[in-house]
MARDO-339088 format. One record per atom (N, C-alpha, C, CB): residue in three letters; x, y, z. Coordinates in steps of 0.2 Angstrom, whole numbers, plus 5000, padded with zeros to 4 digits. Glycine has a CB too. Layout:
N
ALAXYZ
...
END
This chain:
225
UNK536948244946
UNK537448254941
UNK537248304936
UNK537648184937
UNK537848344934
UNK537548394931
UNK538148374923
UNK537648474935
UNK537948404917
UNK538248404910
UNK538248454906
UNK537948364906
UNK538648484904
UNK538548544901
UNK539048514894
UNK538948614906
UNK538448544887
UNK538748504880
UNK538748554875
UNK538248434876
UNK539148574868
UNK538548604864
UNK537948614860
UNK538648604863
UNK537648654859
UNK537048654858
UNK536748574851
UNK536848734855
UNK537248574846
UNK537448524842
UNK537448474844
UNK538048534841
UNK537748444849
UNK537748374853
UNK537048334854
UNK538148384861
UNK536748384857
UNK536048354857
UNK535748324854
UNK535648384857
UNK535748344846
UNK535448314842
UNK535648234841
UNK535548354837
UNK536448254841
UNK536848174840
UNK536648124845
UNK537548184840
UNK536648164851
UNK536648114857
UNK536048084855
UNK536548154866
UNK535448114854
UNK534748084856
UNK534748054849
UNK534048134858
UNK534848034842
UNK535047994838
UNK535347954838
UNK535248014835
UNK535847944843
UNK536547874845
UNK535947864850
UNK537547904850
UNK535447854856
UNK535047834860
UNK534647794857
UNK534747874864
UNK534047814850
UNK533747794847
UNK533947734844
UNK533647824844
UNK534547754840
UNK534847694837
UNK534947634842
UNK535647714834
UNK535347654848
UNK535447614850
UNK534947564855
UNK535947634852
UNK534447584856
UNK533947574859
UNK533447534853
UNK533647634863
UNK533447544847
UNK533347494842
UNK533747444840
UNK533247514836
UNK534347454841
UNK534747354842
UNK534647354846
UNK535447324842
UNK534647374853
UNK534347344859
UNK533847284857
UNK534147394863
UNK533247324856
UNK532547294859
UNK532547244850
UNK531647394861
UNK532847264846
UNK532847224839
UNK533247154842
UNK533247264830
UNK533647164845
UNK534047094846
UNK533647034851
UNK534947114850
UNK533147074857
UNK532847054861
UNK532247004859
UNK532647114865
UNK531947044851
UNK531347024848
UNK531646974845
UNK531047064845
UNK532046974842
UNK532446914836
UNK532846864842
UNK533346954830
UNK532846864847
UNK533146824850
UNK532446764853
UNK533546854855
UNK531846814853
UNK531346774857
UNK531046734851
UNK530746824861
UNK531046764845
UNK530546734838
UNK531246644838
UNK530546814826
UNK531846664840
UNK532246604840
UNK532246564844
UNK532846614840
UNK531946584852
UNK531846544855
UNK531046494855
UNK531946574860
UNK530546534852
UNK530046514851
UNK530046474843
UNK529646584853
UNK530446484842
UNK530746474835
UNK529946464830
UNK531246394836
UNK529946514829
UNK529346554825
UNK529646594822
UNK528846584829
UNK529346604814
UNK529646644810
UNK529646714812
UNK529446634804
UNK530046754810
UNK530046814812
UNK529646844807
UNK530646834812
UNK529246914810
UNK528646934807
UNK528747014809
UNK528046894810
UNK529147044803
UNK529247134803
UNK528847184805
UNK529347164796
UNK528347144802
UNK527647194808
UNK527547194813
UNK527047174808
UNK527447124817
UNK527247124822
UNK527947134828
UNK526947064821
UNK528647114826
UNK529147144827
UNK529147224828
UNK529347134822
UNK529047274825
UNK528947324825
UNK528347354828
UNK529047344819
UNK527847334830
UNK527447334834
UNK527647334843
UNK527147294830
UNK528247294844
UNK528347274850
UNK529047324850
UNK528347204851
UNK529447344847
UNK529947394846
UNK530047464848
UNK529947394842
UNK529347484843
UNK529347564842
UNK528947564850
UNK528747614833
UNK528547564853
UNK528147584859
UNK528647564864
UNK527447554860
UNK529147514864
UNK529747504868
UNK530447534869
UNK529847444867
UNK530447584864
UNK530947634861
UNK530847694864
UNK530847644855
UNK530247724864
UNK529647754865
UNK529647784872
UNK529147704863
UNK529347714875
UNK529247714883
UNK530147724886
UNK528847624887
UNK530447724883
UNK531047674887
UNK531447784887
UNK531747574878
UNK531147794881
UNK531647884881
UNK531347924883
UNK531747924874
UNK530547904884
UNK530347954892
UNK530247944897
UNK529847974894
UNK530447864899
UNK530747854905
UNK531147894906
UNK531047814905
UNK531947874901
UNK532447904903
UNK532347984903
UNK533047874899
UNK531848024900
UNK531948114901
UNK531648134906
UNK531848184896
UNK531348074909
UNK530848094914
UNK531448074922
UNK529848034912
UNK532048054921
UNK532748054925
UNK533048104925
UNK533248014922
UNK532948164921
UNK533248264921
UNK533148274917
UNK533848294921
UNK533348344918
UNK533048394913
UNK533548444913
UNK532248414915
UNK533348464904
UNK533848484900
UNK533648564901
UNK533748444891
UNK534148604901
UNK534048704903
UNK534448714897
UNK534448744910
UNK534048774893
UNK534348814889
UNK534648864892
UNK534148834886
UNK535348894893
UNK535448934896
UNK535449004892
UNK535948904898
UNK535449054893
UNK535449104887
UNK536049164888
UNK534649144888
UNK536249214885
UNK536349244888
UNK536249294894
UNK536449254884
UNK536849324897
UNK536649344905
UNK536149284911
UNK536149404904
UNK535949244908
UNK535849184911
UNK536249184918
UNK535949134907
UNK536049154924
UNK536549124928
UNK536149074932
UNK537049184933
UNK536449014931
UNK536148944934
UNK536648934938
UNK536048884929
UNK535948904945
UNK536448894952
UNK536148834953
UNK536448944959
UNK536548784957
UNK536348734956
UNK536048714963
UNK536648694954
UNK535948644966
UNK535548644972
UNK536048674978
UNK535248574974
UNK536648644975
UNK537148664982
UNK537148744982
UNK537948634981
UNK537148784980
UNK537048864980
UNK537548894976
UNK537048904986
UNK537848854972
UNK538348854967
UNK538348864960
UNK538448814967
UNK538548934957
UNK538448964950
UNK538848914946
UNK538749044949
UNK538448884941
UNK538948844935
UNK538948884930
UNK538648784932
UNK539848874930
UNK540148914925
UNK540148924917
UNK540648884925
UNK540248934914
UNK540248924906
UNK539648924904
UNK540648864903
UNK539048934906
UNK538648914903
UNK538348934895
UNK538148924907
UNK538748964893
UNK538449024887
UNK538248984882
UNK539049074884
UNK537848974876
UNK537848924870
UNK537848844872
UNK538548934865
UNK537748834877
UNK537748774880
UNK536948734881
UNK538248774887
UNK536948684883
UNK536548644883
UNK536848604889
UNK536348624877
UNK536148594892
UNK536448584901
UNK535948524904
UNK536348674906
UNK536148464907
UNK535748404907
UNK536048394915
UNK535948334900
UNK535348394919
UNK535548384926
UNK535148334928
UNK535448434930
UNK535148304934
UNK534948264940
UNK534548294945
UNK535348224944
UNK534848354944
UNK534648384948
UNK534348434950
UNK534948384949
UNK533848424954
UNK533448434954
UNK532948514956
UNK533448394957
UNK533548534962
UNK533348614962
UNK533948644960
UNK533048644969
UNK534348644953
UNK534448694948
UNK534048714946
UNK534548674944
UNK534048794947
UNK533748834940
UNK534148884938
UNK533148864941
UNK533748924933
UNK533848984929
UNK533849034930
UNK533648984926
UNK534249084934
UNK534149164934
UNK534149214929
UNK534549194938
UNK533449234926
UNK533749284921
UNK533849364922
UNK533349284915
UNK534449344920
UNK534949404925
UNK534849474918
UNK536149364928
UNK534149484916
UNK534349534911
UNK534849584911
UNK533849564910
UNK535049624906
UNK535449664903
UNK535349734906
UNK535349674895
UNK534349754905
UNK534349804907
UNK533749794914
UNK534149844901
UNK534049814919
UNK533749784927
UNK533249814927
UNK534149814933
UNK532649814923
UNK531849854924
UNK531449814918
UNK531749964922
UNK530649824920
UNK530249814918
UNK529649864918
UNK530249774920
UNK529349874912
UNK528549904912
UNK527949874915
UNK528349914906
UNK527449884916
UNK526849854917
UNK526349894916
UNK526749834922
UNK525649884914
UNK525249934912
UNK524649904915
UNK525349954905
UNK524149924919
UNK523549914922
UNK523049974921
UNK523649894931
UNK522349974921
UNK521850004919
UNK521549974927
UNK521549984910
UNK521050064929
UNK520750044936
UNK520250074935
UNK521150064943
UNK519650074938
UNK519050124938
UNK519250184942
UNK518250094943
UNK518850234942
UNK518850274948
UNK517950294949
UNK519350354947
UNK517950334955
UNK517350334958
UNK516850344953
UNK517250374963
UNK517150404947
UNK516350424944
UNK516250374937
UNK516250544942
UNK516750324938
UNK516650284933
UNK517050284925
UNK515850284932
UNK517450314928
UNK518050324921
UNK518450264922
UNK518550394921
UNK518950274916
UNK519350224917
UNK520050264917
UNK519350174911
UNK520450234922
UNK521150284922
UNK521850224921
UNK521050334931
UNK522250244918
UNK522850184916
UNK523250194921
UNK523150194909
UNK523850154923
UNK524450164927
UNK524750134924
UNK524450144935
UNK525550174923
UNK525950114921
UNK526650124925
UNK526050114913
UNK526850074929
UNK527350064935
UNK528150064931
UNK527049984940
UNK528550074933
UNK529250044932
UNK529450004940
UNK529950114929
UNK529749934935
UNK530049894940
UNK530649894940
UNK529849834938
UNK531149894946
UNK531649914944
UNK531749864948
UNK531949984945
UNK532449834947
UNK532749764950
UNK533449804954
UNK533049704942
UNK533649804958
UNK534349824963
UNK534649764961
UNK534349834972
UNK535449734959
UNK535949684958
UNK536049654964
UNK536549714956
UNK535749574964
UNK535849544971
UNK536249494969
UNK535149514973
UNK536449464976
UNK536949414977
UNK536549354975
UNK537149414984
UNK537049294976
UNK536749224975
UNK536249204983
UNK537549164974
UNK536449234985
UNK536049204992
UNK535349234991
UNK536249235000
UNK535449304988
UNK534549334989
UNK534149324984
UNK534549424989
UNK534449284979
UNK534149264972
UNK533849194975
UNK534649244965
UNK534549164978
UNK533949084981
UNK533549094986
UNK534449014984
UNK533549154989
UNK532949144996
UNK532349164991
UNK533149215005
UNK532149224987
UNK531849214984
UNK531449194978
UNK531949244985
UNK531849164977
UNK531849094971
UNK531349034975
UNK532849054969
UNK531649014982
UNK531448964986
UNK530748984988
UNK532048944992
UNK530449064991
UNK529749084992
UNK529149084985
UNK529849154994
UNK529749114978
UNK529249094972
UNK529249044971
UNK529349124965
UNK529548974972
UNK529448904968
UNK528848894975
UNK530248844968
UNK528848894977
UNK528348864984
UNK527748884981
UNK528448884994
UNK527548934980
UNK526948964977
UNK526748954970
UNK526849034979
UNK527348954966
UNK527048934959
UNK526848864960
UNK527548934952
UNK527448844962
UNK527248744961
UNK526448734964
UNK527948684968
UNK526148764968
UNK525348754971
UNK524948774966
UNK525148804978
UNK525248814962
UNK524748864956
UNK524748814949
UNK525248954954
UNK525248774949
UNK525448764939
UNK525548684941
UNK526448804934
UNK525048654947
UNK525248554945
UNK525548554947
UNK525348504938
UNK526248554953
UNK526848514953
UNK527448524948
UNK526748444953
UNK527048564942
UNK527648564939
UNK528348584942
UNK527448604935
UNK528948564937
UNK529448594939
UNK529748674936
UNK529648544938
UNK529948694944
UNK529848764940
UNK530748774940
UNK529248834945
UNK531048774934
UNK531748784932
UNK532048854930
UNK531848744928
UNK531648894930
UNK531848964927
UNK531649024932
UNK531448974918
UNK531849074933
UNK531549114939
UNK531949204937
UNK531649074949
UNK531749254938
UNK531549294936
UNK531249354942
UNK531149254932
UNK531649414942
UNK531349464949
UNK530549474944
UNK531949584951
UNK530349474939
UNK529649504938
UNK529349454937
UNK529549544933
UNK529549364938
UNK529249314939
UNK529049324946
UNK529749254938
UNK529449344952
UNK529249364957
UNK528649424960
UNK529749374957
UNK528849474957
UNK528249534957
UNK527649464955
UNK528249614949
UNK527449454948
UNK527049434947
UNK526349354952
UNK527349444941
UNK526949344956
UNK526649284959
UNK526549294964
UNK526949234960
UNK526849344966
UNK526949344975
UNK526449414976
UNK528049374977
UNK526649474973
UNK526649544974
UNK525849594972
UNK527249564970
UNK525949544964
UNK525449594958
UNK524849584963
UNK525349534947
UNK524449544962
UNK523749534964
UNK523449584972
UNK523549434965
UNK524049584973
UNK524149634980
UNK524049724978
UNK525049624982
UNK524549734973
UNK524549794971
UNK523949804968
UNK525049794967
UNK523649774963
UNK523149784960
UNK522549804964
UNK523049724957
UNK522449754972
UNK521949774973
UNK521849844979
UNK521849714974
UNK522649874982
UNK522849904984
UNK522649994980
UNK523349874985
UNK523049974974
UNK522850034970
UNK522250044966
UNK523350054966
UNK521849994966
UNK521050004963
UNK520650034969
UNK520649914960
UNK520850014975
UNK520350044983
UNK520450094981
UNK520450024992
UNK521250144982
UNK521450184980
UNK521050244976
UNK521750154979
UNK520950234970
UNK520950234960
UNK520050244963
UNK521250134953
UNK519850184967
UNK519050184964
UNK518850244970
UNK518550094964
UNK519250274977
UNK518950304979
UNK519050394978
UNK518950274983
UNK519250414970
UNK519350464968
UNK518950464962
UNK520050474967
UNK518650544961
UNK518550534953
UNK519050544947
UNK518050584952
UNK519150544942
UNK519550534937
UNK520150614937
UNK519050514929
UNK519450674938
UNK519950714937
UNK520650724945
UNK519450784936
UNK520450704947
UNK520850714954
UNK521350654955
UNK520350704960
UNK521350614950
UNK522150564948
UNK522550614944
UNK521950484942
UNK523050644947
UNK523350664943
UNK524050634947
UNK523150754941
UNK524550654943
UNK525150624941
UNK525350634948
UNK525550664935
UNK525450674952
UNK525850674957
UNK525250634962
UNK526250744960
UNK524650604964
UNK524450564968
UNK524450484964
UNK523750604969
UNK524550494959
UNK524750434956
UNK525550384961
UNK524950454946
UNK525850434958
UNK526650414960
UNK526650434970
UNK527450484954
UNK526150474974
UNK526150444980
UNK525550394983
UNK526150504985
UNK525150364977
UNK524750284977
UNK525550244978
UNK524150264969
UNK526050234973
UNK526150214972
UNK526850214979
UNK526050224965
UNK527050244979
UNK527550274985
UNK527350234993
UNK527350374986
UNK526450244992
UNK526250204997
UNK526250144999
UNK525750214997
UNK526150124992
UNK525950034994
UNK526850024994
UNK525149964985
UNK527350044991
UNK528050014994
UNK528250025001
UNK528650064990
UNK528150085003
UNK528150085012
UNK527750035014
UNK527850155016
UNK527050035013
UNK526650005019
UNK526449935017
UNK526050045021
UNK526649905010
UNK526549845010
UNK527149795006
UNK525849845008
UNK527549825005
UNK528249795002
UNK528549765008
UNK528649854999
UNK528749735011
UNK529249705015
UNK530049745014
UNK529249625013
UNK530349775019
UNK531049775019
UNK531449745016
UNK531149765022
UNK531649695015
UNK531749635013
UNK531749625005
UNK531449585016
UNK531249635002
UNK530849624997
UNK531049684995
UNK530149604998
UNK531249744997
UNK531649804991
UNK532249794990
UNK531749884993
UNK532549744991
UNK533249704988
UNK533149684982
UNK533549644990
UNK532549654982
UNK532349614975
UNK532149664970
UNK531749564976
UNK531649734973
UNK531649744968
UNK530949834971
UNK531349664963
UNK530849874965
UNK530449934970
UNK529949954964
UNK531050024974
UNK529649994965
UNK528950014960
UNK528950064962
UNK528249974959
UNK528850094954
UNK528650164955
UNK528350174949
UNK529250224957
UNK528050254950
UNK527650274943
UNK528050304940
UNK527150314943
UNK527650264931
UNK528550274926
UNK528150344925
UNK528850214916
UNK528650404926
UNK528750454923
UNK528450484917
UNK529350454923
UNK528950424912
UNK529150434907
UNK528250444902
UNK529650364906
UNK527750404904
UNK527250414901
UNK527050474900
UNK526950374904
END
């Protein structure tokens, strides 16, 4: 089951739970000091309350889990299904493989890495990530290849938010890195110049980018530097 509230509600909701989960467990305790018929004792009372209050509300959030949605956001849910309205909302599911696409504004990313080269210099690279506009289908197939490998990496955690440069980074980076440092380290510094940068770079998309995988997204050398 999914819930979509204002950001506002939240606060109330988990205030009305509290409350009500202290007449709960207060009526439970006052009924037993009546059966036992033993005076009632505020201390020791509250002692058996608060840790039963407690356990009882991470139980229940440890039942779903709450998504901020953001702007440009777009949450699909397990079924492959975009939920609507999400904008300023606050969003309480069951379910389980919901997540979060952050569908930024502007479709790129920087990255900046530092490599040796042969005679022992240091030489910088800085890539542009560019993202192509995908469908719902190509976001969950590759959503479904980055959770399988974070979840091995971060404890089981649950991973609810995903991202094309969540991708590069999990899947791709450690690849690249070690592609363009063989690269990098078997030049000396003056012989990196700009156009053997941007056909290092040209290289590892052809021969080790998957087809498939330039839907999601391409690298190239930023220019702009």
């Amino acid at each position: 089951m999914t819930f979509l509230f204002p950001a506002w509600v939240e606060s109330i909701v988990r205030f009305g739970i509290i409350y009500l989960l202290l007449l709960f467990y207060g009526y439970i305790v006052i009924y037993i000091y009546k059966m036992l018929k033993k005076k009632e004792n505020v201390w020791v009372a509250a002692l058996i309350i608060i840790p039963a209050v407690v356990g009882t509300i991470l139980f229940l959030e440890n039942q779903y889990k709450v998504i901020y949605p953001m702007d440009y956001d777009i949450v699909i849910n397990g079924k492959g299904e975009v939920v609507e309205s999400t904008l300023n909302k606050r969003l309480a599911t069951t379910d389980n493989d919901l997540f979060v696409y952050k569908n930024s504004p502007i479709p790129q990313d920087t990255v900046v890495y530092t490599f040796d080269t042969k005679d022992g210099q240091e030489q910088e690279v800085e890539i542009l990530l560019t993202y192509p506009e995908a469908d719902v289908e190509t976001i969950i197939k590759f959503f479904h290849k980055y959770k399988e490998v974070a979840e091995a990496t971060e404890d089981n955690e649950s991973i609810d938010y995903f991202a094309n440069l969540y991708y590069y980074q999990e899947i791709v980076e450690d690849e690249f890195e070690r592609y363009v440092s063989q690269q990098i380290g078997g030049l000396n510094k003056e012989d990196v110049t700009n156009e053997v940068l941007a056909e290092i770079i040209e290289s590892f998309m052809s021969e080790m980018v998957q087809e498939h995988e330039k839907e999601f997204f391409t690298i190239e050398w930023n220019k702009e530097v």
